[in-house]
C-alpha positions as CSV (number, residue, x, y, z in Angstrom):
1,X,18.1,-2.0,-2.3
2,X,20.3,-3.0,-5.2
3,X,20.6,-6.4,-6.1
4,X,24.0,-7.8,-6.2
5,X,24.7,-11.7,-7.3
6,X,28.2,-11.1,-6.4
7,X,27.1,-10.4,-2.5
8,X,24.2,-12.9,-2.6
9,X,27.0,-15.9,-4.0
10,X,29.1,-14.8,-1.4
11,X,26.8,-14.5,1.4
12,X,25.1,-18.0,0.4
13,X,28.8,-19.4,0.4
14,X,29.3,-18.2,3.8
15,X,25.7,-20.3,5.3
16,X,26.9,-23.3,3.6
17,X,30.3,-23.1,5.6
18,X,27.9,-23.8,9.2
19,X,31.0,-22.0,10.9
20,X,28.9,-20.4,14.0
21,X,31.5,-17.4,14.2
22,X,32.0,-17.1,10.5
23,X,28.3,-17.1,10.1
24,X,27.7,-14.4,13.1
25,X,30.5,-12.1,11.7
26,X,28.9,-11.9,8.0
27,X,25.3,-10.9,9.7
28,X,26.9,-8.3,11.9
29,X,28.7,-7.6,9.2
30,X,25.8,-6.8,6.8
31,X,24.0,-5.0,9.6
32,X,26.6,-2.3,8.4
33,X,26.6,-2.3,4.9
34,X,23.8,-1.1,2.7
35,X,21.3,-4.0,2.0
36,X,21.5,-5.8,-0.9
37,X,18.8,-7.7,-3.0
38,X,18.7,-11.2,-1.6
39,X,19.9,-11.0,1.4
40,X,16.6,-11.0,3.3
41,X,15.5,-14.2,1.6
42,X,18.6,-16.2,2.3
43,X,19.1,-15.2,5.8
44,X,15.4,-16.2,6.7
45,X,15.5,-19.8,4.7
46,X,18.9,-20.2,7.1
47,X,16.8,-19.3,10.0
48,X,14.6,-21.8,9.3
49,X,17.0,-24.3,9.4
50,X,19.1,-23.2,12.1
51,X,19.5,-24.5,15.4
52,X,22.1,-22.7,16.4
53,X,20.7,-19.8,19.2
54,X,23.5,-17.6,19.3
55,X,23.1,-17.1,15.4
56,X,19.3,-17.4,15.3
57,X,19.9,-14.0,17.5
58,X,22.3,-12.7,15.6
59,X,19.5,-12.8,12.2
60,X,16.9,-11.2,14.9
61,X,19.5,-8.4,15.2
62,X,19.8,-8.1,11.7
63,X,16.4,-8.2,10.8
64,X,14.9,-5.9,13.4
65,X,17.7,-3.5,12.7
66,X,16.5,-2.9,8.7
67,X,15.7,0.7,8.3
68,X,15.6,0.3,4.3
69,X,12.1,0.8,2.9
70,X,12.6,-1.2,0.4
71,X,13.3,-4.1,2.3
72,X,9.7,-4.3,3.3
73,X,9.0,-5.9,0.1
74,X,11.3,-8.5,0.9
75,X,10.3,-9.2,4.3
76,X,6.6,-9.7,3.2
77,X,7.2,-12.1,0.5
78,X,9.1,-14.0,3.3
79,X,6.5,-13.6,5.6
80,X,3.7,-15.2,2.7
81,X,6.2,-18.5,2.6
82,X,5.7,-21.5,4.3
83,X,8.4,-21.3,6.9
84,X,8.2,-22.6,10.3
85,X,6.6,-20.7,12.6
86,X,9.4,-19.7,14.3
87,X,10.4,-18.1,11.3
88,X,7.4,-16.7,10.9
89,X,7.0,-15.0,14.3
90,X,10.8,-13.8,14.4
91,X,9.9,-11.7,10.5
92,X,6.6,-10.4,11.8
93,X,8.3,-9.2,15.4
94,X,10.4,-7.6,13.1
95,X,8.4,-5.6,11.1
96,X,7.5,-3.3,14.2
97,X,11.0,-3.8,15.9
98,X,12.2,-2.1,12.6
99,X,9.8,0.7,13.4
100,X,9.4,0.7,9.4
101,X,5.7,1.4,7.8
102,X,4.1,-1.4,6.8
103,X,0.3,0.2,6.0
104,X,1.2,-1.6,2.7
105,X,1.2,-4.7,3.7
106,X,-2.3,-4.6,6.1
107,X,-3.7,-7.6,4.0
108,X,-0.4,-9.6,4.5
109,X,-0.4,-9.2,8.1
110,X,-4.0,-9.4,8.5
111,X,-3.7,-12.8,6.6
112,X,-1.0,-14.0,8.8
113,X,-3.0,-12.9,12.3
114,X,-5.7,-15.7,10.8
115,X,-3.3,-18.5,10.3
116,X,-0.9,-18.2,12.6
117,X,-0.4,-18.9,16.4
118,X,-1.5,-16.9,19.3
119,X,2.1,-15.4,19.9
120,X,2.5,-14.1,16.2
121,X,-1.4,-13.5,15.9
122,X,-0.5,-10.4,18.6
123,X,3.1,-9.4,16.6
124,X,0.6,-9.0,13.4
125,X,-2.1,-6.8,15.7
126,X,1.2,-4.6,16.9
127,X,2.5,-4.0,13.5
128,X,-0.9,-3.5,12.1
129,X,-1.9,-1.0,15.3
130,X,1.5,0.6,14.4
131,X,0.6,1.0,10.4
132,X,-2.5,2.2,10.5
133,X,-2.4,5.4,11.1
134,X,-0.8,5.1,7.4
135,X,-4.3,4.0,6.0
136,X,-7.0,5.0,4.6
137,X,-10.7,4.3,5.7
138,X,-11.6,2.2,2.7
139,X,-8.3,-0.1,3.6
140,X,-9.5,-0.4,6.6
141,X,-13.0,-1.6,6.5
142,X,-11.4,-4.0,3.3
143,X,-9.2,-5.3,6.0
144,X,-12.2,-5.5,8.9
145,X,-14.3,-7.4,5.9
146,X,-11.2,-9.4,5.2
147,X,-11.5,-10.8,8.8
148,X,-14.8,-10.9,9.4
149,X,-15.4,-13.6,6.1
150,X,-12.5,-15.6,7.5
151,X,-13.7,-19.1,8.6
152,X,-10.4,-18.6,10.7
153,X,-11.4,-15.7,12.2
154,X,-13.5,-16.5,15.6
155,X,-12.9,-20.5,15.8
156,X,-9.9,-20.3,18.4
157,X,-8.0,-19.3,21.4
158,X,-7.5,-15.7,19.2
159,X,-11.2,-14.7,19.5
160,X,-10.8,-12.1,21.8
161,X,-7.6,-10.7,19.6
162,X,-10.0,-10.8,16.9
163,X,-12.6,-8.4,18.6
164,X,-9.5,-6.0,19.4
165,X,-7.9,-6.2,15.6
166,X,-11.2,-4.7,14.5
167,X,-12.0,-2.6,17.1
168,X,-8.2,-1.2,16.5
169,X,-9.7,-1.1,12.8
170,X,-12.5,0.8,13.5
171,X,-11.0,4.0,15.1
């Protein structure tokens, strides 16, 4: 991805607007384009914020429809933020929506299947299932230690995930 200030002013001028079918257009309209730098992290602060459904969709689209490599980076760093969870669920469904690699990023979605709810807890266990084929064994059992030192790891509702991320691990 290139970074363009130009496209990220413009882009950031557009959210401020909160014109629904302005707003929609842009997205759908950058679904099109090459990605640009920036983008990612503007459109998920807005999603955030949004209340709005049919655009709230409309950034689902666009986010589950990145086929840039790059833009993994961009996604994770989102991902690490303290967003809603909302926010957080929608970026994580999209990592395997976007059918992108993210054996990378194991540790990051590992991290987030501790903290998060049930609902994203199994969108991290699909992107990691997804990934790891991607990994070596070392990564693995770094990422089965990872989990097993957690003081998150077998305290909830997610136990039983738990027992299937690291028997997914395993293999």
């Amino acid at each position: 991805m290139k970074r363009s200030d130009k496209k990220i002013k413009e882009l950031a001028a557009i959210l401020r607007k909160q014109d629904t079918a302005i707003i929609t257009d842009a997205i759908k309209t950058l679904r099109d384009e090459e990605a640009f730098e920036g983008a990612i992290p503007l459109l998920a602060s807005y999603y955030d914020q949004c209340s709005e459904k049919s655009v709230m969709k409309t950034i689902e689209e666009f986010f589950n429809d990145l086929k840039d490599l790059s833009a993994r980076t961009e996604v994770i760093s989102e991902i690490r933020k303290q967003w809603k969870p909302k926010t957080i669920s929608m970026l994580v469904a999209s990592c395997w929506q976007s059918g992108l690699d993210y054996s990378d990023y194991l540790g990051d979605m590992a991290r987030t299947f501790l903290k998060a709810d049930y609902t994203t807890s199994i969108e991290c266990m699909t992107v990691i299932e997804g990934s790891i084929q991607n990994s070596t064994r070392a990564r693995k059992d770094e990422i089965i230690n990872l989990i097993m030192e957690s003081p998150q790891a077998f305290i909830n509702e997610k136990n039983a995930l738990v027992h299937e991320l690291i028997t997914i691990l395993e293999r």
